[in-house]
C-alpha positions in Angstrom: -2.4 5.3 -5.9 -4.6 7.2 -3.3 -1.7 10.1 -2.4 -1.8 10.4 -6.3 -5.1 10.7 -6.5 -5.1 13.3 -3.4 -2.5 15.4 -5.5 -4.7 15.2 -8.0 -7.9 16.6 -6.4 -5.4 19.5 -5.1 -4.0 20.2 -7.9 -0.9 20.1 -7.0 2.1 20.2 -7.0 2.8 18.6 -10.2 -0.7 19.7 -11.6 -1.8 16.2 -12.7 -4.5 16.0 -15.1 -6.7 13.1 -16.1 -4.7 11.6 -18.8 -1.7 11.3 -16.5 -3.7 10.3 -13.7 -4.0 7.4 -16.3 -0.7 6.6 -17.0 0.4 6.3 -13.6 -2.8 4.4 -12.4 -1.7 1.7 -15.6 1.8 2.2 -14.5 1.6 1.8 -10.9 -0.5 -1.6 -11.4 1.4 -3.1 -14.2 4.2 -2.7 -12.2 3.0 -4.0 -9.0 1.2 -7.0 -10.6 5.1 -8.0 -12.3 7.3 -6.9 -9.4 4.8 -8.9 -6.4 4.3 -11.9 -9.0 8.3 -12.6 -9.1 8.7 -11.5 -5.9 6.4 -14.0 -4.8 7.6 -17.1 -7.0 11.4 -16.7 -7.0 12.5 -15.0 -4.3 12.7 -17.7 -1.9 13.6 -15.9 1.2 11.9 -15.7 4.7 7.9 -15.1 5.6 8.7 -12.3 8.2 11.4 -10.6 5.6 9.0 -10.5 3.1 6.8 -8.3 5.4 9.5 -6.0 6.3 10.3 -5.2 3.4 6.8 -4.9 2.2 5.9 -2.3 5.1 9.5 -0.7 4.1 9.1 -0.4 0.5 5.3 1.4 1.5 7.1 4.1 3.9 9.9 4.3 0.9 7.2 5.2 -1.5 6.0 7.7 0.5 8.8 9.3 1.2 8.8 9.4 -2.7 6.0 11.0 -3.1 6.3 13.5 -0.4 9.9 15.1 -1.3 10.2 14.0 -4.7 10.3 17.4 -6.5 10.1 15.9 -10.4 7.1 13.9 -11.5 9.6 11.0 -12.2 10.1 10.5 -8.1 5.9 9.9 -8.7 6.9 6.4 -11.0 9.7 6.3 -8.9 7.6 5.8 -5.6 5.0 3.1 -7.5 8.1 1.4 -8.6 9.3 1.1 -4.9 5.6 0.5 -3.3 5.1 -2.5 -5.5 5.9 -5.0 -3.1 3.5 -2.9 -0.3 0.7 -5.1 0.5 2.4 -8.8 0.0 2.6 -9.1 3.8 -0.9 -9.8 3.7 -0.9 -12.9 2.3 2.6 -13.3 3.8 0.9 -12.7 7.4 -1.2 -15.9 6.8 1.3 -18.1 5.6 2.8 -17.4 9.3 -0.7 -17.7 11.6 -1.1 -20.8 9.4 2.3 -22.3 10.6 2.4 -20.8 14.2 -0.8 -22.5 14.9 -2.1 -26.4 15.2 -2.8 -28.0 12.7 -6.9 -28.1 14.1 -6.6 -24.3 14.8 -5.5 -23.0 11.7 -9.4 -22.0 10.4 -9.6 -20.3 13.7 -6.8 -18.3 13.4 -7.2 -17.1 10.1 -10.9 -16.1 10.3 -9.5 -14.1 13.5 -7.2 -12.3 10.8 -10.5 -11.6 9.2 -12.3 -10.2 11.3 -9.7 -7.6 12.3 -8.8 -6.7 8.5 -12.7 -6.1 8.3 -13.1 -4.5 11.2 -10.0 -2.1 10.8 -11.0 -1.6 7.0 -14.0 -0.7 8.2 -12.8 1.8 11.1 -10.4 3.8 8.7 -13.3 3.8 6.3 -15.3 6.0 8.8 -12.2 8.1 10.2 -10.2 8.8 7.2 -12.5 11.6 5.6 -12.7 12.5 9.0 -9.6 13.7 9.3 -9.4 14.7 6.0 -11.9 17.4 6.0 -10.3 18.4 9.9 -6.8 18.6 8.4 -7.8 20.2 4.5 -10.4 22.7 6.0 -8.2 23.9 8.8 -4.8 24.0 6.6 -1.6 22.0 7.0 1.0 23.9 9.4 
């Protein structure tokens, strides 16, 4: 949702305006919320696959929204990123069975602390780059 929102503040190139900004935002979660819950109930296949093909269907999306020349390829990319971001949960079903039994809180609060700290890095670099890479002009 954050590449459509970064159209969005540019203006381009599909020039969308609030209301659509509200369809897709509806769109993109309905979708996700459906597509991750079944994924997640009946698709019984492995832990690690499930990730792969969460960080795939991200890159996918992208992909989407970066050559898509038709504001369907928008939908089409939330369509495709719905299953981006299960690995996360899929990522601690794997710690929690790599590890003993007596080190499983350990582990997981180690998952913690990098997810904070990480969020918390991008947080501070992100509109860093941002403002280096908008004010200076793509090339």
């Amino acid at each position: 949702i954050s590449s459509i929102f970064t159209l969005f503040i540019m203006n381009a190139p599909f020039c969308f305006d609030s209301i659509k900004i509200s369809y897709y935002s509806v769109y993109a979660t309905l979708v996700s919320l459906v597509i991750s819950l079944l994924v997640s109930k009946f698709l019984k296949i492995n832990d690690v696959l499930i990730c792969i093909l969460s960080v795939l269907s991200y890159f996918a999306s992208v992909f989407c929204y970066i050559y898509g020349n038709d504001e369907y390829y928008i939908y089409l990319g939330a369509t495709i990123s719905s299953i981006a971001g299960l690995e996360y949960g899929y990522v601690r079903s794997i710690v929690s069975k790599s590890v003993e039994k007596h080190e499983v809180s350990d582990a997981l609060s180690l998952v913690l602390i990098v997810d904070t700290i990480i969020a918390v890095i991008a947080t501070m670099i992100f509109p860093v780059l941002y403002s280096k890479i908008v004010s200076k002009g793509i090339s």
